[in-house]
N, C-alpha and C positions, 0 to 999 in steps of 0.2 A: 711845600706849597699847600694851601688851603684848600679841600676840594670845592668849598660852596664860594668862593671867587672867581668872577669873571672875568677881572682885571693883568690876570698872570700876566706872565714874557712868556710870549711866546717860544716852543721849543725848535730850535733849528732843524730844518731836515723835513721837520711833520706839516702835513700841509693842511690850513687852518677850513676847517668845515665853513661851508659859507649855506645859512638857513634861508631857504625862501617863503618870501611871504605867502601866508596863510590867508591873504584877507582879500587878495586877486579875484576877479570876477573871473569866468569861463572863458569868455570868449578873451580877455586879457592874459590869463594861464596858457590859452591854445596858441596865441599867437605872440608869447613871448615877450609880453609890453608892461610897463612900470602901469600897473591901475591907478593908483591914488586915492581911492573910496573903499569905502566902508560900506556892509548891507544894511538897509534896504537902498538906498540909492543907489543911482545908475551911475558910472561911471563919466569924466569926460570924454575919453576914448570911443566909449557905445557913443555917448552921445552924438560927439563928432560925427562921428562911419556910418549912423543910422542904424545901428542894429541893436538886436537887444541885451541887454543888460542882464546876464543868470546869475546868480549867488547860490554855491554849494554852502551844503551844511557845513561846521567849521572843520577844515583841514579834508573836506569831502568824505569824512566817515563819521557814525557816532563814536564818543567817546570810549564805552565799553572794547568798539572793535579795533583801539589803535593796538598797535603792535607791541607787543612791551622792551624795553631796553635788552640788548642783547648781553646772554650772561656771559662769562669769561669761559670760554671753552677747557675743557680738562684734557681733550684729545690731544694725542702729541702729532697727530696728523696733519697738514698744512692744510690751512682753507684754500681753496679754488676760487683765486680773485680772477682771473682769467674770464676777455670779454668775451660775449659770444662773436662766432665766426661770422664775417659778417660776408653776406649772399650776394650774389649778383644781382640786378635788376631784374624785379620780377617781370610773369606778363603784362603788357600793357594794357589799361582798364578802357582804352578810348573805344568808342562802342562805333560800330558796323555804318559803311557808307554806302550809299548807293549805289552799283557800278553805273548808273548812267547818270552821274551825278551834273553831268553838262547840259544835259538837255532839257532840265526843269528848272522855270524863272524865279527869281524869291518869292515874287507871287503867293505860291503853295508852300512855303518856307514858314509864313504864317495860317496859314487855313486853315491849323488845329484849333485856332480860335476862331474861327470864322469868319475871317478877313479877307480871303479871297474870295474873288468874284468868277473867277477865269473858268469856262468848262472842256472839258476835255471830250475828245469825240468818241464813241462809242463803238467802233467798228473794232473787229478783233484783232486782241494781240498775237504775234506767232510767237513760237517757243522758243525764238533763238535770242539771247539779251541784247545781240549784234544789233539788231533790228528795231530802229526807233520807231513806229506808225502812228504815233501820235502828234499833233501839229501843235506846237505849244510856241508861249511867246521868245521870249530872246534867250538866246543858249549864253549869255556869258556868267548868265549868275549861275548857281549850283547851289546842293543840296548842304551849303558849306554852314556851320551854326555858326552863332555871330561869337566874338571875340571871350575868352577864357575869363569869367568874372575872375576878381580877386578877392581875397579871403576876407576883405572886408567889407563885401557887399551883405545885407538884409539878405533872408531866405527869401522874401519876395522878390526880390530884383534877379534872384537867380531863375534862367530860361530853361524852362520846359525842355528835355532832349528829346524832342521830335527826329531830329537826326543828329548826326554825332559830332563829337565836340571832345577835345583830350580838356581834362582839368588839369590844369598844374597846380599838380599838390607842392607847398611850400614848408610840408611838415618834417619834425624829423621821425624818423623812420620807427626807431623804440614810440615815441607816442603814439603812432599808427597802430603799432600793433598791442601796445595796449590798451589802447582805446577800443579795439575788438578784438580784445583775447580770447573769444570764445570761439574763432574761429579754428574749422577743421585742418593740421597742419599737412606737409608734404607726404604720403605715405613712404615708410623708411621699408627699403630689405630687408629680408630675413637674415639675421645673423647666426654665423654656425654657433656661437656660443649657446642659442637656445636649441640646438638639436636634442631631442629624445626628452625636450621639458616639458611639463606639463604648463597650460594655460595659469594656474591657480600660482605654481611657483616662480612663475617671470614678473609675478608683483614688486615680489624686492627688487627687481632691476629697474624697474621702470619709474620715467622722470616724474612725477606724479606733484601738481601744486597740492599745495596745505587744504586752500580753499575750495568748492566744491565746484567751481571754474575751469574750465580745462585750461592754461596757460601754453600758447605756441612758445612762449619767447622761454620758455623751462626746457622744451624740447628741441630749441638752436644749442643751449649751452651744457646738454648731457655730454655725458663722456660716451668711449662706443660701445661701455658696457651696458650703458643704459638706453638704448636705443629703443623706439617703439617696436612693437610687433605686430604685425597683421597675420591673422590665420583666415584662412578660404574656408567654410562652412557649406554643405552642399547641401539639396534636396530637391523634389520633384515636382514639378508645375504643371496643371493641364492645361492645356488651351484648343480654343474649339475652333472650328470651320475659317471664323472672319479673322482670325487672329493674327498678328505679322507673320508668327512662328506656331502653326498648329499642331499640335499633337501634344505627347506626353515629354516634354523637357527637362531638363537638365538644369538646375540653377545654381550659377557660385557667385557665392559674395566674397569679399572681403571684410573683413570683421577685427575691430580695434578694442581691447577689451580695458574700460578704463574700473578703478576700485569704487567700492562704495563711498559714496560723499562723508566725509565725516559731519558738513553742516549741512542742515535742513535743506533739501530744493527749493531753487528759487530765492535764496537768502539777499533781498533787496539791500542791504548795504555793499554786499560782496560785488553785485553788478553794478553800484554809483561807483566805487571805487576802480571794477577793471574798464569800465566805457561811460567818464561821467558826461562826456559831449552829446551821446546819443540815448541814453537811457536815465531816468528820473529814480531815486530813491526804493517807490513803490514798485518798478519793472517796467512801469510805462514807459513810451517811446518821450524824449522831451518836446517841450511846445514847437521848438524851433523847427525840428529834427519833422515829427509829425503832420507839423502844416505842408511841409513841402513833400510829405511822402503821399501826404491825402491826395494835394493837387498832383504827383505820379500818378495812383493808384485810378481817380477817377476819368483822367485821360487816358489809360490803357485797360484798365480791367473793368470798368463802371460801366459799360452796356452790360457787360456780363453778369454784374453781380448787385443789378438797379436797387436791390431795396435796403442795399447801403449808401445811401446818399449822402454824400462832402458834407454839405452845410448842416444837415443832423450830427451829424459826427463832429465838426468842427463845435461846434454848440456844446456836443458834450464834453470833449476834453478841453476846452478852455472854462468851462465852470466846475473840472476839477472829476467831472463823471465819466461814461465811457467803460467799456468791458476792455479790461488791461489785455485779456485773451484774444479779444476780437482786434484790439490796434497794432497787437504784437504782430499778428497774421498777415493784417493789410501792409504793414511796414513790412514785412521780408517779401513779402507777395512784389511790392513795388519798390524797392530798393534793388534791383536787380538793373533797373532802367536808370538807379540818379547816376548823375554826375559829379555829384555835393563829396566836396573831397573829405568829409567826414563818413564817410560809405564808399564810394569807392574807390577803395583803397589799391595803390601800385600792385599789390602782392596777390591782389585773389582775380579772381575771374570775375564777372558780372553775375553767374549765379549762386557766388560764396556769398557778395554784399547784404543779405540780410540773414546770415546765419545766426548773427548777435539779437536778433528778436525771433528766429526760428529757438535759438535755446533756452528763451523765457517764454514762449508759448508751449513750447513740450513739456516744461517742467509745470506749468498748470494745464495740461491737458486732463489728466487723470481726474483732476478734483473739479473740472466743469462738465463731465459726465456726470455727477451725481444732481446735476442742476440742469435741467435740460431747457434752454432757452431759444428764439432765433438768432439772436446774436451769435452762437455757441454753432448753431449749423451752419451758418455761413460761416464762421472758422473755421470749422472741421473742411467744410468744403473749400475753402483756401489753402489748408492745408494737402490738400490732394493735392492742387496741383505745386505747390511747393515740393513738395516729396520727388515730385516727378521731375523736379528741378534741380535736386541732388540725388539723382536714380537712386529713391529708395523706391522700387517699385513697389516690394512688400506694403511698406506704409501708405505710398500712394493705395492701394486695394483698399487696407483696412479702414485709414480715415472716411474715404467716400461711403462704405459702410456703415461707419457711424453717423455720418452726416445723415444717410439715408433712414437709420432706426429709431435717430435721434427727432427726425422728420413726422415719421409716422406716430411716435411717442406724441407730439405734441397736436398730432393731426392737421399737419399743413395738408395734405392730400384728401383733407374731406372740404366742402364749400359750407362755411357758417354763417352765412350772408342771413340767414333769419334766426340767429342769434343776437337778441340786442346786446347783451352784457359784451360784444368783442367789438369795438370801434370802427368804424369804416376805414380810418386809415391803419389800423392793425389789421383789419383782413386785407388789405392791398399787398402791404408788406407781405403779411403771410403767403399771400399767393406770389411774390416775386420770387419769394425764397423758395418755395418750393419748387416752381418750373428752373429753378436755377440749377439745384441740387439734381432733378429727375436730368436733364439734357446730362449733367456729369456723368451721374449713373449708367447712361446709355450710351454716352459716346466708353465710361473705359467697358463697360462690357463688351461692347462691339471688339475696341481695341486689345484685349483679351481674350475672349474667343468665349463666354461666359453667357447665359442666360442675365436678365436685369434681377437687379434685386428691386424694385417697384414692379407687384403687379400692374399690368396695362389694368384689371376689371376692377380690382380695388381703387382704381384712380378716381375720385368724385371732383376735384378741384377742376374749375372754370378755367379754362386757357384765358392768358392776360390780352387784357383791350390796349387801345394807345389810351383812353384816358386813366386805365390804372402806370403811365409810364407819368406820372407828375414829378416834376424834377429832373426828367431824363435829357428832354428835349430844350435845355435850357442855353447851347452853345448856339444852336441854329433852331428858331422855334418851326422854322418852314417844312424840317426834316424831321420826317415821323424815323423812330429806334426800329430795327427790326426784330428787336427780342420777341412780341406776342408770336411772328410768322414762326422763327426760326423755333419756338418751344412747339409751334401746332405740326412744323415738318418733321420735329426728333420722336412726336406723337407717332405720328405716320410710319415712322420706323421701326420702331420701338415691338411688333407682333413678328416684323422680317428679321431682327436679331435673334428673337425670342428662336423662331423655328429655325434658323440657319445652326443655332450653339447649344437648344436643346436637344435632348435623346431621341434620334427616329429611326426608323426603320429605312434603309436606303430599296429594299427590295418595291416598297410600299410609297406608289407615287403618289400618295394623297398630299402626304404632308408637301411634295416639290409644287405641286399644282398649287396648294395655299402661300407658299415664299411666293412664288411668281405673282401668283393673286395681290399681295401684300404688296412688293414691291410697284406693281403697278397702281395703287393707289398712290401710293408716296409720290409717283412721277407725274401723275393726274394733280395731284395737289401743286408739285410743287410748279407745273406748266399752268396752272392757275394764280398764280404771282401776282399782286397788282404792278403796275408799269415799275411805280418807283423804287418797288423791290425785285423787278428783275438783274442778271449781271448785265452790266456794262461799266465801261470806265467814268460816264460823268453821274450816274448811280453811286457807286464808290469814292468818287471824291467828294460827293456834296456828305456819302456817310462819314467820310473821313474828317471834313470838316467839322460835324457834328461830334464828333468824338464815339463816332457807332461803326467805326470800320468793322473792330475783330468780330463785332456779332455778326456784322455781313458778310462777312468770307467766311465767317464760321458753320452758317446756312447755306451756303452755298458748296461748301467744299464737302461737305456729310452729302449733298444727294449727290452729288458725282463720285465721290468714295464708293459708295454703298450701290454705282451702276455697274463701275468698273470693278467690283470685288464679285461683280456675281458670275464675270468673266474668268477670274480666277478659282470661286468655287465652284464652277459650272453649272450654276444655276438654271440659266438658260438652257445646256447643252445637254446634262443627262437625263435618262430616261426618255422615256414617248414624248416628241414635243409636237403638242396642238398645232394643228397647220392656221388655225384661226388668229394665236393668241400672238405671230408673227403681224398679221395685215391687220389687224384690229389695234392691236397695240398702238399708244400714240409714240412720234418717231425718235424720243429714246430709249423705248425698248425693241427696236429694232436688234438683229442678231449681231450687229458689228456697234453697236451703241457705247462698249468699251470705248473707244476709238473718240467721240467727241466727249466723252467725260475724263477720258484721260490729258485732251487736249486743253479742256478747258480748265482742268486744273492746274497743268502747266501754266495758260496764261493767268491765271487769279496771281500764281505765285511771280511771273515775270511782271506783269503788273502793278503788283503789291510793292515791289523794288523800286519800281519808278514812284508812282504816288505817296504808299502810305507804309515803307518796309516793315512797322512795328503794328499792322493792322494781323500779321500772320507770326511777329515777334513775339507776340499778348496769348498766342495762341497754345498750349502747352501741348493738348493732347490732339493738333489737327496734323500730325505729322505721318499718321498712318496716312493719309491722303497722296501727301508725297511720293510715300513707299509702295501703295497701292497701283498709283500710274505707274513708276518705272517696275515694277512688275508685271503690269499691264504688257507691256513693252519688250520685256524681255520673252515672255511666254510667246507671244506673237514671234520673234526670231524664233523661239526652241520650235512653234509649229512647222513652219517655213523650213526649216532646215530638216525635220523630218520628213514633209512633203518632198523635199528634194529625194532624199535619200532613200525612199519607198518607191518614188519615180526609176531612177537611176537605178536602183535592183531589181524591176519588174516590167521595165519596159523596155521593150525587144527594136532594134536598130531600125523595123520593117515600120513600125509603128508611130518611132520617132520622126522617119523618113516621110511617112502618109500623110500627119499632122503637118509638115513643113508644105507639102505641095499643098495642100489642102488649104493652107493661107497661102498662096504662091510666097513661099521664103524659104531660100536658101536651107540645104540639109545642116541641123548643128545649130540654126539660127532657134528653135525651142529651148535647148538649152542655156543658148547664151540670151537671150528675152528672161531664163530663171533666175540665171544667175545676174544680172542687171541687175532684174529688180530684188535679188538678196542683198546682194551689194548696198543696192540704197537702202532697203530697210534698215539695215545691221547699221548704215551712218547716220540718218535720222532717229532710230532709237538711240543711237551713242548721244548724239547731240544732246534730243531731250534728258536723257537719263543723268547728262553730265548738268544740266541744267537744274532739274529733282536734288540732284545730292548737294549742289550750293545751296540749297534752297533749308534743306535739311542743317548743314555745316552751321548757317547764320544762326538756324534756331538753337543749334546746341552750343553757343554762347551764354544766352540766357537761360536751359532747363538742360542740364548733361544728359536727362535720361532720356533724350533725341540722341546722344553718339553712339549706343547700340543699336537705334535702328536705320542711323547711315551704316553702320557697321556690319547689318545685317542684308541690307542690300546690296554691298559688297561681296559677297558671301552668293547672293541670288544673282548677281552678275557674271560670278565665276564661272558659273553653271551651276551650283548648287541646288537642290531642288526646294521649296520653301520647308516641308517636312523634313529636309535635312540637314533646316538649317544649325548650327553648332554654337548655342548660346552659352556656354563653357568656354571657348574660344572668343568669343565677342567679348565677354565680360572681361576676358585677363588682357586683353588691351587695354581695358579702362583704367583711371587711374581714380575711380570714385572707391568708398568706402563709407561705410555707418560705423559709429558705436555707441557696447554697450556695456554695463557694468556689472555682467552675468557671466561670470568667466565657467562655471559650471556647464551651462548651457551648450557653451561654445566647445567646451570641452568633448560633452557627449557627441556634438553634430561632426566635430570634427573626428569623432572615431568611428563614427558611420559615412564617412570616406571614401 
């Protein structure tokens, strides 16, 4: 037979290769349909469905990187045609309901756009979810989202998940996963086969793609010699005063140690090729793909992050501009929340969906340090809290670092307003970015237990006005943002972190009299609120309608944090306490003040559930808040229960007996009036506490590195004391992990063990 003929007879038995066309548009290749067109036209199909029409490069790679024909093997070995094992159904991706999903009319189903009129009344929530106190319209509608688009609707037709909705993905399972192969896989057990190995020599075993991509679907179909490995890395963390966990800790990771790339980082063909649905040649996010992450990202993270504004950004990546660094960040930043069955995918969790543009912004991270731009700080500052979204705590620290240095490099922290050569609207921006990046700074310090890396006296930049908020106010133009308040109150804090997690002297009450000083400013300011920025529930819907929830809760939940933490580091309580600075004080620094800051943040977060659940979803690092009240909570029983037990060892029968006549009641009836009220307390903090850690559970869907610090409250529920809490322990429950391609490294850390 001829080998350059095409026409043979077929041979019996062999089953004839069937080629697929090359000339299929994307959205025809995704969805498995005859295209019939040629690039640059659109196909009939797009045209049909109304959606848009993509044309990859030919065969979706350049020429250079096709694969070359496979040579004839010399090995006498069998190849391993064997499919991979195929998995159960992963977790479900459908995102979190309301539990009181009856009691709210469609009404506020739309309000994210400003479509509801309805107000809700303003009187307080209590802490049990049992308890509806709000008087809303007809209970038969619910928080239910409308009907599952199908894959051939336009990204504009697809709804905003304001609340939750399953996608039916209609994909098969291999193109899912190679459509985001860059994602992190199951972590495997240690196999005895690597006992007494070194890190450097489990390279040969390991499943390893060609390309500098990590490939999941290489690691379903190893054998169990080649299994991955994870090794625990340890070392020691300080943490200060406000911290979850303060003192000198204990830290274990888990650690994946992949080879050095053989291709350059970042190799733009090698990511059209493993995800060409979501990512464009160059690393960008594609048009499709983008538009609908902008509109994610500015409905939940866009108070926070004002002087990235949608329509600037849309402007630039559709005339082909845009910092590929900055859209990667915002895509994984909100890709957490789509629903678009091109992201989230059956197999991962909500906050794996944008790991496939977390691995093309890491991979340009190093070389946009040498360029220091705003764009550049605001991704670094997304990238904190990404990190914190796959508990990479380390990176979380360090990016917000850079953000902060990369800050003061370009002088966002000085006011240039009589500078002419810098634009009015670049110093706007500027000043957004920076009170964006400073509230970072200070809320993870706080959350850490650290001094801020922004000096307070070095600070010259002007707190933002509402008319530097242009473009903010654009859903509800009635509703002012509360971004200027919420940067002037993280101001106000910003000296009480300082002194709470700097070096003092405890014998030496100057420094306690200045925390106390400090924090009574911050409560002075922040009982100076205008109306529309106090809490209440129809405050919070009109900011929810505006698309300004999470900055509201987010103001609001720092100063009740920050009352209730001073209860746990006794701020109030040790040393000489001023008999003045109790009746002078305004009344939530009064001495039980814990008590309605811990309430009140209970109801932000039970109310949050009813109105706006992704208003505290959006929120990465307001979870010490949570943790902070059922602490609150807890310490209140460990008093109680000491007070009993000091009583009961020191108090004489005659005494107990004196007190009972002396209210005319019954002998015995002292006791049982103590034990009553232990009783109830110990059920009301159960309640609330049970109520905290749902609160906590929902958020660590969206940002895992929330399940150590439900984890860790756990732990303080026990009895555990907070200094003793066992973050060694908390971590090996988790089933998170980093990697990296420093097997040295790991090597050393892991022999200091």
């Amino acid at each position: 037979m001829s080998p350059g003929k095409d026409t043979a007879t077929p041979i019996p038995g062999v089953k004839r290769r069937i080629r697929r066309s090359t000339t299929a548009c994307l959205p025809c290749r995704h969805r498995k349909r005859k295209c019939g067109k040629s690039p640059p036209s659109s196909c009939d199909n797009c045209l049909q469905d109304g959606i848009t029409c993509e044309w990859p490069t030919v065969d979706g790679r350049k020429i250079r990187f096709h694969r070359p024909k496979r040579e004839t093997s010399t090995s006498n070995e069998p190849r391993d045609r064997s499919a991979s094992p195929k998995g159960g159904p992963g977790p479900s991706s459908t995102h979190l309901r309301a539990d009181n999903s009856a009691i709210v009319d469609d009404t506020y189903t739309h309000s994210f756009h400003g479509h509801s009129t309805q107000s809700y009344s303003s009187h307080h929530v209590g802490l049990y979810p049992d308890v509806v106190p709000l008087p809303i319209g007809s209970s038969d509608e619910s928080f239910a989202f409308p009907a599952p688009f199908n894959l051939e609707q336009s990204v504009e037709q697809i709804p905003l998940p304001h609340l939750d909705a399953a996608w039916s993905s209609q994909m098969d399972p291999v193109d899912l996963v190679s459509a985001l192969s860059s994602q992190m896989p199951i972590i495997e057990s240690s196999s005895p086969d690597y006992t007494g190995r070194s890190v450097a020599d489990l390279f040969s075993s390991f499943a390893f793609p060609q390309s500098g991509v990590f490939d999941t679907r290489q690691v379903d179909q190893a054998s169990p010699s080649q299994e991955q490995k994870c090794f625990n890395v340890t070392w020691w963390r300080p943490h200060g005063d406000t911290a979850i966990a303060p003192g000198l800790k204990r830290i274990t990771l888990k650690v994946r140690v992949e080879p050095p790339r053989k291709t350059s980082p970042g190799t733009t063909e090698d990511w059209m090729e493993k995800a060409p649905e979501v990512l464009m040649p160059n690393g960008m996010p594609s048009l499709m793909i983008m538009d609908h992450l902008l509109d994610l990202f500015d409905t939940y993270f866009g108070c926070q992050f004002p002087a990235l504004e949608k329509d600037t950004l849309k402007e630039d990546i559709h005339r082909g501009g845009g910092s590929i660094f900055l859209l990667n960040c915002i895509a994984c930043s909100a890709a957490r929340f789509s629903t678009h069955p091109w992201i989230a995918l059956e197999h991962l969790q909500p906050h794996e969906y944008g790991n496939v543009f977390l691995k093309v912004a890491r991979d340009l991270m190093g070389s946009m340090l040498s360029v220091p731009s705003r764009d550049t700080v605001n991704a670094l500052a997304l990238l904190a809290g990404i990190s914190h979204g796959i508990d990479d705590e380390a990176a979380e620290w360090m990016t917000t670092g850079m953000a902060v240095r990369m800050a003061l490099d370009l002088g966002l922290h000085l006011d240039h307003h009589d500078v002419s050569s810098i634009s009015p609207n670049d110093q706007r921006l500027n000043k957004l970015t920076f009170w964006t990046v400073f509230m970072l700074d200070f809320s993870l310090s706080f959350g850490v237990g650290r001094i801020s890396t922004f000096q307070i006296k070095g600070i010259k930049q002007s707190l933002p006005t509402d008319q530097d908020m242009v473009g903010v106010n654009k859903p509800a133009p009635h509703c002012r943002t509360a971004f200027p308040y919420a940067a002037a109150q993280m101001l106000s804090y910003g000296s009480y972190i300082d002194i709470l997690n700097g070096p003092h002297d405890e014998s030496d009450g100057d420094w306690l009299s200045e925390a106390r000083l400090s924090i009574r400013r911050s409560v002075v300011k922040y009982n100076s609120l205008p109306p529309d920025m106090q809490w209440n529930a129809t405050n919070f819907q009109n900011q929810s309608a505006a698309n300004q929830g999470s900055i509201f809760v987010q103001m609001h939940l720092w100063m009740h944090t920050l009352i209730a933490s001073a209860y746990l580091t006794d701020t109030s309580q040790r040393g000489p306490v001023q008999t003045n600075w109790v009746y002078d004080a305004p009344p939530l620094l009064a001495p039980d003040a814990w008590r309605h800051s811990a309430r009140i943040i209970g109801d932000i977060l039970v109310l949050s559930d009813i109105i706006n659940p992704f208003a505290y979803h959006a929120l990465p690092f307001v979870n010490q808040a949570f943790f902070v009240a059922g602490c609150c909570y807890i310490k209140e029983v460990e008093n109680q229960q000491r007070k009993r037990l000091h009583r009961s060892g020191t108090t004489s029968l005659n005494e107990v007996a004196e007190a009972s006549r002396s209210n005319h009641e019954p002998i015995g009836s002292v006791q049982d009036n103590d034990e009553l009220y232990h009783n109830l307390l110990t059920l009301v903090t159960s309640r609330n506490i049970n109520t905290l850690q749902r609160g906590l559970d929902k958020q660590a869907k969206y940002w895992s590195g929330v399940a150590w610090v439900a984890q860790a409250l756990e732990q303080r529920l026990s009895g555990v004391s907070s200094r003793a809490i066992d973050l060694v322990a908390v971590t090996e429950q988790l089933a998170s992990y980093v990697s990296i391609r420093d097997a040295g490294i790991v090597e050393s850390m892991k022999k200091e063990v």
